[in-house]
C-alpha positions in Angstrom: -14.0 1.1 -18.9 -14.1 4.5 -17.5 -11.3 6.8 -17.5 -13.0 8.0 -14.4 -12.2 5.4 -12.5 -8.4 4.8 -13.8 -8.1 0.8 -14.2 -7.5 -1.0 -17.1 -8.6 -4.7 -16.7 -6.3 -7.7 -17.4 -6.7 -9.8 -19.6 -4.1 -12.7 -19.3 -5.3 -15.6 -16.7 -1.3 -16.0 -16.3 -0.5 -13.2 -14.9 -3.7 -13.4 -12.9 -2.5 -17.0 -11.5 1.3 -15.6 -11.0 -0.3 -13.0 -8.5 -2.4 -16.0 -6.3 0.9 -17.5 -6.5 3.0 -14.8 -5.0 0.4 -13.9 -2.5 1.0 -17.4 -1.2 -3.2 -17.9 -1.0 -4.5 -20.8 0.2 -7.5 -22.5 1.2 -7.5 -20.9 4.2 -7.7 -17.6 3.5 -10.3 -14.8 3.1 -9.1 -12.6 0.3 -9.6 -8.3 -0.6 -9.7 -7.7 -4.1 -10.2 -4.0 -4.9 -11.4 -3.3 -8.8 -12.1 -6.7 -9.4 -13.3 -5.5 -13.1 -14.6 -8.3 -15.1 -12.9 -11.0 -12.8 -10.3 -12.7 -14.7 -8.2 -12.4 -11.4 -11.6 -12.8 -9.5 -11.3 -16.4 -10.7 -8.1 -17.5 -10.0 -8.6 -16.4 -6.4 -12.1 -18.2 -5.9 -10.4 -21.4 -7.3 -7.7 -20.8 -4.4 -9.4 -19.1 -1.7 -11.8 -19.9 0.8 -13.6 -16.2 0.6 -13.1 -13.4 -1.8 -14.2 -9.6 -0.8 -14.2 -7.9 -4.3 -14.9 -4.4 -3.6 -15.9 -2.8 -6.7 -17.4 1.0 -7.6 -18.6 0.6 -11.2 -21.9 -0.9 -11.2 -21.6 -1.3 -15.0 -19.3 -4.3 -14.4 -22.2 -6.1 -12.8 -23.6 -8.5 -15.3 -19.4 -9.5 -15.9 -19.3 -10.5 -12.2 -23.2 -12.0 -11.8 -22.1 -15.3 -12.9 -19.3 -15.9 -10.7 -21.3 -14.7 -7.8 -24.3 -17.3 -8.8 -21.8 -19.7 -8.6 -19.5 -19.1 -5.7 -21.1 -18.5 -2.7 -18.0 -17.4 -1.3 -17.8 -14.4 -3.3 -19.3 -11.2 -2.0 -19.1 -8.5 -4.2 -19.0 -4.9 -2.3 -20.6 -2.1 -4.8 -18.7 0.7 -3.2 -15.4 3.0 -3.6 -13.0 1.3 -2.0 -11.1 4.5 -0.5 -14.9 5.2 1.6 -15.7 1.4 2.6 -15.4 0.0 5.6 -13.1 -3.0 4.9 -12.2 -3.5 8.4 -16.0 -4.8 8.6 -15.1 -7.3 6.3 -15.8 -10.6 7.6 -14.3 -13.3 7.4 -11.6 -10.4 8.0 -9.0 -10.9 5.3 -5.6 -12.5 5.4 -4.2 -11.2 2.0 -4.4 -8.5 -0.6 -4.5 -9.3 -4.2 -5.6 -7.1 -6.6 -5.2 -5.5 -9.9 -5.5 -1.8 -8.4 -6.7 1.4 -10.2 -3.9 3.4 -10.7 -5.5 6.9 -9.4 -6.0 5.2 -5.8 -3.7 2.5 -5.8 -0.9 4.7 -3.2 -3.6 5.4 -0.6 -5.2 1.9 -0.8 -1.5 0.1 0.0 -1.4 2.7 3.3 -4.9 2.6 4.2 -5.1 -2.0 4.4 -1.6 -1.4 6.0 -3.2 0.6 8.8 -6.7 -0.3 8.8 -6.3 -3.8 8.2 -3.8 -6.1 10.7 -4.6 -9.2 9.7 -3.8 -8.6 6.4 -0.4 -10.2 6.3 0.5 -10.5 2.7 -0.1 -8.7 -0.7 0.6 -9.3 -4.1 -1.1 -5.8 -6.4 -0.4 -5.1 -10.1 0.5 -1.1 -9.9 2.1 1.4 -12.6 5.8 0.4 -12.6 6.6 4.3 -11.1 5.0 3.2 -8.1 6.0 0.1 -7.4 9.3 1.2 -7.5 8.4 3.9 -5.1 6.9 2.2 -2.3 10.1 0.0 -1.4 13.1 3.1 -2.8 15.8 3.1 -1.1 17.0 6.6 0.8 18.4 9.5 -1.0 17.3 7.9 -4.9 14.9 10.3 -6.6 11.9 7.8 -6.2 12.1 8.0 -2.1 9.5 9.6 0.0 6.9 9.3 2.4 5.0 6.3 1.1 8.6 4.6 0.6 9.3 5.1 4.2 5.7 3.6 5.4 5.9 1.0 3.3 8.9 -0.2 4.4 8.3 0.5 7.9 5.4 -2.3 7.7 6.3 -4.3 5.2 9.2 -6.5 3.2 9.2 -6.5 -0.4 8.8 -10.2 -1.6 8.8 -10.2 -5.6 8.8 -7.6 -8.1 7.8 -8.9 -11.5 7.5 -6.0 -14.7 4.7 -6.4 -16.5 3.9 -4.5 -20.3 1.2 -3.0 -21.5 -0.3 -5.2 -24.4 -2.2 -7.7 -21.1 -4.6 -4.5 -20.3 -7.7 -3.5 -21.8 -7.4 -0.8 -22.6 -3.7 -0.4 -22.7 -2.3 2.2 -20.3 -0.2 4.5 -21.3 2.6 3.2 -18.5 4.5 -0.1 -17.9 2.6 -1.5 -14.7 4.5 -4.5 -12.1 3.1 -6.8 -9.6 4.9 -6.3 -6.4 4.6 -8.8 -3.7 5.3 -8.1 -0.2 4.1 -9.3 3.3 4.0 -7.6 6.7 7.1 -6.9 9.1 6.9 -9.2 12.2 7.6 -6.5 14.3 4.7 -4.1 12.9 2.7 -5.1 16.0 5.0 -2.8 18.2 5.2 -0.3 15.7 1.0 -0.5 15.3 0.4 2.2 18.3 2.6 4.9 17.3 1.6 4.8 13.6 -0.5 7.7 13.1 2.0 9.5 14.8 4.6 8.1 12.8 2.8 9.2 9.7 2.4 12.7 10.6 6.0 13.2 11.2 6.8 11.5 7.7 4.8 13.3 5.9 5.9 16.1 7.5 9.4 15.2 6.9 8.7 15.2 3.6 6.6 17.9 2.5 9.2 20.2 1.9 11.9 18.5 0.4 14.5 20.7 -0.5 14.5 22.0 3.3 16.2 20.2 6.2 14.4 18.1 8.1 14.5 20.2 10.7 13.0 23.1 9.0 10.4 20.7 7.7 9.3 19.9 11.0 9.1 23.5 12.4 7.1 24.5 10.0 4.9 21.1 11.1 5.0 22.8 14.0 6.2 19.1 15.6 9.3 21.0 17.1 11.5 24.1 17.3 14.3 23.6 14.8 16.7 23.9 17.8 14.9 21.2 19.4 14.7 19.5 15.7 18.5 19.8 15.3 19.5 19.0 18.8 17.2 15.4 18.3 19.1 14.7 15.3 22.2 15.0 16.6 21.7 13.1 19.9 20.4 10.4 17.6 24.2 10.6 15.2 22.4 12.6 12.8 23.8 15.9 11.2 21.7 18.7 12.3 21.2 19.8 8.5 19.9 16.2 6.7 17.1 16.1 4.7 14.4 13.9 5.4 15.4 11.8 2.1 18.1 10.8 3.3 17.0 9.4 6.6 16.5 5.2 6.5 13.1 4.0 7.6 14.1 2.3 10.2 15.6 5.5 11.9 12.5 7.2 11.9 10.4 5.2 15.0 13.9 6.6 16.9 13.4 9.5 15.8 9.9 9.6 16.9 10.8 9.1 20.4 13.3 11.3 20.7 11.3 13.9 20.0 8.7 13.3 22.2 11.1 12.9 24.9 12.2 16.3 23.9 9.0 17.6 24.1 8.3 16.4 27.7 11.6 17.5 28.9 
């Protein structure tokens, strides 16, 4: 294993078949795994899936994975960083996302399949416990932010299962968790204004001990007067932080201020 690359690989096929399980995959389905590492979770979802995409960057790993390949045809193995690859040229496209994920790219890999891949519907990743807990917080806790908001913008949180440190090898330093979770039904209206929607989160939230309005001047999305007086046509006090705001207030939010902008 190299540090380089920030995964530890699993070792117990339980866990591995707990996180088919909760993905709900079926025989149906074309499956991403990112960092599939010597395959131990690579097997479970062969056994359950129709296809498997296993997208992984240490070549190293290859004579692991070179049996399972000779023997499932419907394993294809992409020898690539998974942050640069084009996984919307997957095909067949998949329907889920199941993976033991490297811990050093496992936040931008959630967001990027979010945006980058619709048909994915359902997920089911083994992450450090600090950021499972942070991609479905709840406003104003500690663990709240950006990704929390996106997250939870697209997606419900199914299962959350902890998970120690002894089934790794090597053994991380941090608890880890599987969370589970599945696409919103109404992310299809939400899917044209997402960029959009992500620059104003993050901008929301790049300062955070400023108002919200503050944060967004500096953005240079709006004029804090313009800011404050969006905020408070929407019920909002003029001086709230962007931590406190629920996710589902900030597509509202987004609206009004283009509204404001075109006035």
């Amino acid at each position: 294993m190299s540090q380089r690359y920030g995964q530890h690989f699993l070792t117990d096929p339980n866990l591995a078949r707990l996180a088919v399980d909760r993905a709900g995959v079926g025989p149906g389905d074309a499956v991403l795994e990112v960092g599939p590492g010597r395959g131990i979770l690579t097997r479970e979802l062969l056994d359950a899936a129709a296809a498997v995409h296993a997208v992984e960057i240490d070549r190293r790993l290859e004579p692991a994975l070179a049996p399972l390949v000779a023997a499932h045809p419907t394993l294809h193995v992409v020898w690539a960083d998974a942050m640069q690859a084009d996984l919307a040229a997957l095909d067949p496209a998949p329907a889920a996302f199941v993976a033991n994920l490297p811990y050093n790219v496992a936040t931008p890999l959630v967001l990027r399949s979010i945006a980058e891949l619709p048909g994915v519907e359902r997920w089911c990743v083994m992450v450090q416990r600090e950021i499972a807990d942070r991609l479905f917080a709840e406003p104003s806790t500690p663990a709240y932010g950006a990704v929390s908001v996106l997250v939870r913008l697209a997606c419900t949180r199914t299962d959350l299962h902890p998970v120690g440190r002894q089934v790794f090898d090597p053994p991380p330093r941090v608890d880890s968790a599987l969370v589970a979770f599945h696409r919103r039904p109404d992310w299809a209206a939400l899917a044209p204004r997402w960029p959009a929607l992500v620059r104003l989160v993050h901008a929301g939230f790049r300062h955070r001990r400023k108002t919200l309005a503050n944060g967004l001047q500096m953005a240079g999305i709006a004029t804090r007067a313009e800011a404050e007086s969006v905020l408070g046509g929407l019920g909002l006090d003029a001086r709230v932080r962007a931590e406190a705001i629920a996710p589902d207030d900030w597509p509202p939010l987004l609206e009004a201020l283009a509204r404001e902008a075109a006035a």
